[in-house]
N, C-alpha and C positions, 0 to 999 in steps of 0.2 A: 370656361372658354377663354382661349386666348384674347387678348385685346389687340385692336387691331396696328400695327405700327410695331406693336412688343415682340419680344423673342420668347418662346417659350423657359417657365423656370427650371434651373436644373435639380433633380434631387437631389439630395448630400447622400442619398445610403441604397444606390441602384442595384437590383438584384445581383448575385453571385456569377450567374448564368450571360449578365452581359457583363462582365470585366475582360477587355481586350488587352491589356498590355503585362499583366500580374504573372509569370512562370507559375504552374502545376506545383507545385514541392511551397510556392511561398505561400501562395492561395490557401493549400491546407492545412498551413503551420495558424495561419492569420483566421481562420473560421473553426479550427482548435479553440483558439486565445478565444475568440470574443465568444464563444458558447460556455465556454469556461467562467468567465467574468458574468457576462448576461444570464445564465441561464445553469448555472452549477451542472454543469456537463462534465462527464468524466471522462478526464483526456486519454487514459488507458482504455478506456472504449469506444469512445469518439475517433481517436484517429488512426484503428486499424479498420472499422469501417468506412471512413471516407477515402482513405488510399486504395482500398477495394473498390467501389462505388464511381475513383473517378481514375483508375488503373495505370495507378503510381507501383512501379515497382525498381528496385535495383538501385541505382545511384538518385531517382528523384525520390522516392520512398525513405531513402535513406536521409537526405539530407530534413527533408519534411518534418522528419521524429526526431533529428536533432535540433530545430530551430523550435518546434512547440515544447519538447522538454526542456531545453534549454532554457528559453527564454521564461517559463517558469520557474524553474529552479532559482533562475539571478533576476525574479522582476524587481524582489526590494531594492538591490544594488541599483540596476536600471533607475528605476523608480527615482532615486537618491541622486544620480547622474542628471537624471532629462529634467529634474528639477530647478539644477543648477545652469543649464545650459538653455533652458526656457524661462519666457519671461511672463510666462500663464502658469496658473497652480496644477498641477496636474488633475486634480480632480474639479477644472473648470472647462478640460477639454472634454468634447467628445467622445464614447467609449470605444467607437474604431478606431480614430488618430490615436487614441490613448497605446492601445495594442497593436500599430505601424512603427509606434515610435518605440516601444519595447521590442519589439522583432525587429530594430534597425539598432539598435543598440547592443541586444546582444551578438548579431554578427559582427559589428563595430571589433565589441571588446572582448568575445568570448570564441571566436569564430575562426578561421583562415582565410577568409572570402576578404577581397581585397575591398577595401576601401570604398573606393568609386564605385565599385558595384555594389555593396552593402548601398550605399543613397541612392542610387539611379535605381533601385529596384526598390527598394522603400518609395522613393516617389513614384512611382508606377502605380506602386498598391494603394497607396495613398489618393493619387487622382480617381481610381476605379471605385475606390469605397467613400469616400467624402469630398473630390472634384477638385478643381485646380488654385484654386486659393487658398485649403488646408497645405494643398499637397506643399507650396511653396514655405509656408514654417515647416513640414515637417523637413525639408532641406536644408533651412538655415538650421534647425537642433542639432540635427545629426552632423551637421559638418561643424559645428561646436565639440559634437562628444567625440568624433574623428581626430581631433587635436592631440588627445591624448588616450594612453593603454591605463586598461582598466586599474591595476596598482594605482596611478598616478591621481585616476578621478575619484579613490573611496582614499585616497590622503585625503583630499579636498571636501568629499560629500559626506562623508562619516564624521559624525564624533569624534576627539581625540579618545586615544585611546588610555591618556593620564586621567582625563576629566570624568569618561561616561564609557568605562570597560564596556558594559552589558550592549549599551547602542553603539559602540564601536562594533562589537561583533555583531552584532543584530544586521546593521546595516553590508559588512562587508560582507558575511556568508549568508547573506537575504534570507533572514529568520525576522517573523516580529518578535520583538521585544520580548511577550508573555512567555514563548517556548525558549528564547533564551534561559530565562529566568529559568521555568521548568526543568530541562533538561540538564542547565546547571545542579539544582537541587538532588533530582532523580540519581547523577553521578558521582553525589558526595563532596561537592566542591561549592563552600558558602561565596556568595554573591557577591560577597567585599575581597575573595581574593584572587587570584591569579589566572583563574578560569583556564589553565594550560589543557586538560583533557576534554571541557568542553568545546575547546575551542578546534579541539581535532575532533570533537563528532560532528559540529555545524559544519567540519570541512567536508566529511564522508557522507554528508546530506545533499552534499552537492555533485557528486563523483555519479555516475552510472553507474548502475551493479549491474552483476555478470547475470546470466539466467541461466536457473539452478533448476534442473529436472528434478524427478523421484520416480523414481522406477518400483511400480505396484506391485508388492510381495504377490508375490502367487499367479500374474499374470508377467511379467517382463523383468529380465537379470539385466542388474545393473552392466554389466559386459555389453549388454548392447547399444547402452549411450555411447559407452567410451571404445564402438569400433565406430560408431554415429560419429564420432567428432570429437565428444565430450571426454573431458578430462575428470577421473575418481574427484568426489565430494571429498573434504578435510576428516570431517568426525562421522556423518552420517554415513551407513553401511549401503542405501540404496538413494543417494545421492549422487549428480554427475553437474560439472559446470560448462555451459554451453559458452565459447570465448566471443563467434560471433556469429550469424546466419539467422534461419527462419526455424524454430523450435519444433514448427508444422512438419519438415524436411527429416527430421528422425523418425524411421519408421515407427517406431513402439510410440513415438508420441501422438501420429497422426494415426492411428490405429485404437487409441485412446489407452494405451494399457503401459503408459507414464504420462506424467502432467508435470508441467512449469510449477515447484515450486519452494518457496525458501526453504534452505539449510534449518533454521531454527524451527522455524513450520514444523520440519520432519524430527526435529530432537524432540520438542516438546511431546511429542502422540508417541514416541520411540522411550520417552523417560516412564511415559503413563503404562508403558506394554512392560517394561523392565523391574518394577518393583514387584515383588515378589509377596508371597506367593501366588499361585494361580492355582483355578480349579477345572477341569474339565469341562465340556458344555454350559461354562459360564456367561453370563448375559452382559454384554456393554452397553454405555448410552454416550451418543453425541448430543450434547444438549440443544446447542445451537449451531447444529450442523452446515447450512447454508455458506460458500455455494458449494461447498465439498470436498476442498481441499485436502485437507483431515482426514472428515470420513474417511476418505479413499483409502490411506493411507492404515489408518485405524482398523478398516474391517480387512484388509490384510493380514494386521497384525494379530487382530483380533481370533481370524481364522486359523493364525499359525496356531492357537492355543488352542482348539477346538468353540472357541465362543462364539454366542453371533452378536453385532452390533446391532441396536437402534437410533436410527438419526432423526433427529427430530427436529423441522425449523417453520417457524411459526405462519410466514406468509405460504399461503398454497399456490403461488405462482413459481417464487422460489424453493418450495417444495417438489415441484414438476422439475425445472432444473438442477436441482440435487439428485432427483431421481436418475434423468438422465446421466449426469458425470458420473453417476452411483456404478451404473447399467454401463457404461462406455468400457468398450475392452471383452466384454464379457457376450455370451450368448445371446440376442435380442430375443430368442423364442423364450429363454428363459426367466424374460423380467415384466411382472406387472406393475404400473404405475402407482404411485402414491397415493394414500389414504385420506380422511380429517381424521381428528383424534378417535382415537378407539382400535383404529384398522392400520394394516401397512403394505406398503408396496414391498415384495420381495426382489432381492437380485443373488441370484446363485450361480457357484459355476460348477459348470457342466448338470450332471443328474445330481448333486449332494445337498443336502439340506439347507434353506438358503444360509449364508455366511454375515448377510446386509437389510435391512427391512427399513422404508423410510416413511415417515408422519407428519403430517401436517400437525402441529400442537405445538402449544403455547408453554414455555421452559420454565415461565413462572407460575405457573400451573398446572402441571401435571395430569396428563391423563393415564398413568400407569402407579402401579400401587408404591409408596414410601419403603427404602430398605431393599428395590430389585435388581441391582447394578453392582458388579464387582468393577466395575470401572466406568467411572465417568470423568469424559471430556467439558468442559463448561469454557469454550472460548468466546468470548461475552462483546458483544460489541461495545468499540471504543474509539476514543479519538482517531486512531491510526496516527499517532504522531510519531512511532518506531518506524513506519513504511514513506518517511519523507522521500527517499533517493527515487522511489516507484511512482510513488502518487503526489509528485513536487506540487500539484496544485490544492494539496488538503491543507500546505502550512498558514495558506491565504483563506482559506474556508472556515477553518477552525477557530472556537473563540477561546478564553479560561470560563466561560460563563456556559460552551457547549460543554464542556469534560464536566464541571459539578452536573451539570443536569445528567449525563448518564452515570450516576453514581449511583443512584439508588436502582436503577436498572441491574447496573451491577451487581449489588448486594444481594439483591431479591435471586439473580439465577443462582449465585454461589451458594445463597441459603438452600435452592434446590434441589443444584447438584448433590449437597452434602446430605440431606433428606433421601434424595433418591439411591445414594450409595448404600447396599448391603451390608451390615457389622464386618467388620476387616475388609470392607470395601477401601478403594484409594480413586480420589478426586484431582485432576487438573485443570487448576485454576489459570486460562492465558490470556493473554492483551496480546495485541501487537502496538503497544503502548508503553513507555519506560513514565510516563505521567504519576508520580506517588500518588496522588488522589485516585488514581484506576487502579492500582495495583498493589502493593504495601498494605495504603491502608484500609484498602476493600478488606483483604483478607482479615486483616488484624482485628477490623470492627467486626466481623462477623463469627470470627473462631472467637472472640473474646468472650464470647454472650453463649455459649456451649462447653457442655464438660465433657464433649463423645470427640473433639478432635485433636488429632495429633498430628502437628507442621514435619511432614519428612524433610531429609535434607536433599534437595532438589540439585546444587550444584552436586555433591557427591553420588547422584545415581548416573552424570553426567561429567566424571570424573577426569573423563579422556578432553575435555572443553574449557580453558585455561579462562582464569578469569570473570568468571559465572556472578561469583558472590554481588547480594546486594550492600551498600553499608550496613553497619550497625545499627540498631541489634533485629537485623532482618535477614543475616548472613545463612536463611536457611533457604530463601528464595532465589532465583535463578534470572539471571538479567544477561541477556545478550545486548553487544551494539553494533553498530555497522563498522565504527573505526577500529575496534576490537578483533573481531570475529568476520568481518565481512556478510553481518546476513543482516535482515532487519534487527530493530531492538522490542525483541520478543520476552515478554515477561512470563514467569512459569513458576507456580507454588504447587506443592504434591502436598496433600492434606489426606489423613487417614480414619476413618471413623473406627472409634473403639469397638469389641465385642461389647 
């Protein structure tokens, strides 16, 4: 209870529901950021349901998904900036101010939005989420980092680039540190010198990429992305590149019989269908199917050859929604839902024998016999450090202490996969990871300890795809990058078990 004489106190962090002065588009970029920060929210799925939710579309929609990707993509740079131009540590403020002053900074320096409106709308958001005495520094920053264009303030907040190459780049193309290093390593370029081609993959981590359909063999020709809008993929045969709009807006997409997704995605399942030979009503396995990408893609492939796929992904929630992407496109009479191990949900089309069967079961355990697979898929979870341009908020998520810990994860499916392949069975090994520790040397440690495999040469099944090789002496492995190739950095070894 009030006392009497007093004013009541103000909160610092008032429901969402009473901010009066914040614009729709800035609201959802700013409760992006701080669920992302607070609560490891994923901004790829967080803010196409809140633009739904709170019926953002067109030019506020638009602008929304450019200020929360944005401002993720450049928070290190930011970060490096409001440091300089604040006279608090940045991790002594509050974690809303913290994420008003990064969303007022990257409109500042990465934006078109003029000036005075980039502050006057920061301080808006600012009073509505932590009241009128933050709002007033977070005024004075911003009209500090306003002084000058971005170039001018990563002279000033970066490293020199004579002194500390790695934190020069770290900080201008807002990488930490570790994936610097990493990524340097991964592209064959030592640490002490010149870093010129890492230096143009942290820049293509920052770029937008385009979105790339796939038009599912057997249900939808690539012809109907590209009267949809979309212009032919580079290499990939059922590949189309969406330049700009709602991916939902292509009929075959919202129909479910093509999905969003990367170019290298679709080489990888596309290198795994191409090696040869093949056998009639042969058995495939998606190891770690989830959420379906692949699959999809796979039991097309799969079907061209008369084989059926089983996809197999361990949590039975995300085994419901594999089932469904499975089922999507396809006849609903015709699909039973997913199984736990032992049993499977089929999806076939039309009256023919199913083409797709899905399982709840564990990849590092096996519930089907050793030896029954002419082909298996083993896309293993990983950092996602190749999918920075998509998921710009993993590169702040990510430690070098999470990559070692999924390493043995990794090894154990790969030992699997290899197990589960039939004699002149063939195995792909992917990340969407260029990380050595996930890829290189997964393989190497695990073919090493076996005398039944044989390393195919991966760039050369994908010969038409310039650039593939990984350094020495691993030039039979297949490394896409984003500066290169334009798709994620998708790693891919073709491993062959002997008779």
């Amino acid at each position: 209870m009030t006392a009497p004489g007093r004013r009541p106190r103000r909160t610092s962090t008032p429901r969402p529901n009473s901010r009066r002065r914040t614009d729709p588009a800035r609201g959802v970029a700013f409760d992006v950021l701080r669920a992302v920060a607070e609560r490891d929210a994923y901004a790829n799925l967080l803010l196409p349901a809140l633009l739904r939710e709170r019926g953002l579309s067109g030019r506020d929609a638009a602008l929304a998904t450019e200020l929360a990707y944005g401002t993720l993509r450049g928070q290190g740079s930011y970060d490096a900036i409001i440091a300089v131009c604040s006279d608090r540590k940045l991790d002594r403020l509050d974690p809303p101010l913290r994420e008003v002053l990064r969303l007022g900074a990257h409109q500042l320096l990465a934006t078109r939005i003029a000036a005075h409106a980039a502050v006057a709308t920061s301080v808006d958001l600012a009073k509505d989420v932590a009241g009128p005495r933050p709002a007033g520094f977070v005024n004075a920053v911003l009209r500090r980092v306003a002084t000058r264009d971005l170039q001018s303030w990563l002279e000033i907040a970066a490293p020199s680039r004579a002194d500390d190459l790695v934190g020069h780049l770290a900080v201008s193309h807002s990488h930490p540190r570790w994936i610097v290093e990493a990524l340097a390593e991964a592209i064959g370029e030592p640490a002490d010198g010149e870093l010129t081609e890492t230096e143009a993959l942290l820049a293509a981590d920052g770029e937008r990429p385009l979105v790339t359909l796939c038009a599912e063999p057997g249900l939808a020709e690539p012809g109907e992305l590209t009267v949809a809008g979309a212009t032919p993929a580079r290499w990939s045969p059922f590949g189309a590149y969406l330049p700009e709009g709602d991916p939902a807006q292509v009929p075959a997409v919202a129909e479910g019989r093509a999905t969003v997704q990367d170019e290298a995605s679709q080489l990888a399942a596309i290198a795994l269908d191409r090696v040869g030979p093949h056998r009639q009503g042969g058995r495939w396995l998606d190891l770690c199917a989830g959420p379906g990408g692949k699959a999809r893609l796979l039991a097309g492939l799969a079907g061209n050859r008369g084989a059926q796929l089983l996809a197999a992904e361990i949590r039975p929630h995300r085994a419901r929604l594999l089932h469904a992407a499975m089922a999507a496109g396809h006849d609903p009479a015709a699909a039973t839902g997913p199984a736990s191990a032992g049993a499977s949900g089929h999806i076939r089309a039309g009256a023919a024998e199913p083409a797709a069967a899905v399982v709840a079961a564990d990849g590092t355990a096996p519930a089907w016999r050793p030896g029954t697979f002419d082909r298996v898929l083993a896309d293993v979870p990983c950092s996602g450090l190749g999918a920075l341009r998509r998921r710009a908020e993993a590169r702040w998520r990510r430690s070098a202490e999470d990559v070692a810990a999924l390493v043995p994860l990794q090894r154990a499916l790969l030992t699997a996969a290899l197990d589960s392949a039939a004699p002149g069975g063939v195995v792909a090994y992917v990340t969407c990871s260029p990380h050595v520790a996930e890829t290189r040397e997964v393989v190497a440690d695990v073919v090493s300890g076996r005398g039944d495999i044989e390393v195919l040469d991966a760039p050369a099944v994908l010969a038409e795809v310039p650039g593939l090789s990984c350094p020495s002496p691993h030039e039979s492995f297949a490394q896409f990058w984003p500066h290169r190739h334009g798709t994620d950095a998708i790693f891919l070894a073709l491993l062959r078990r002997r008779d």
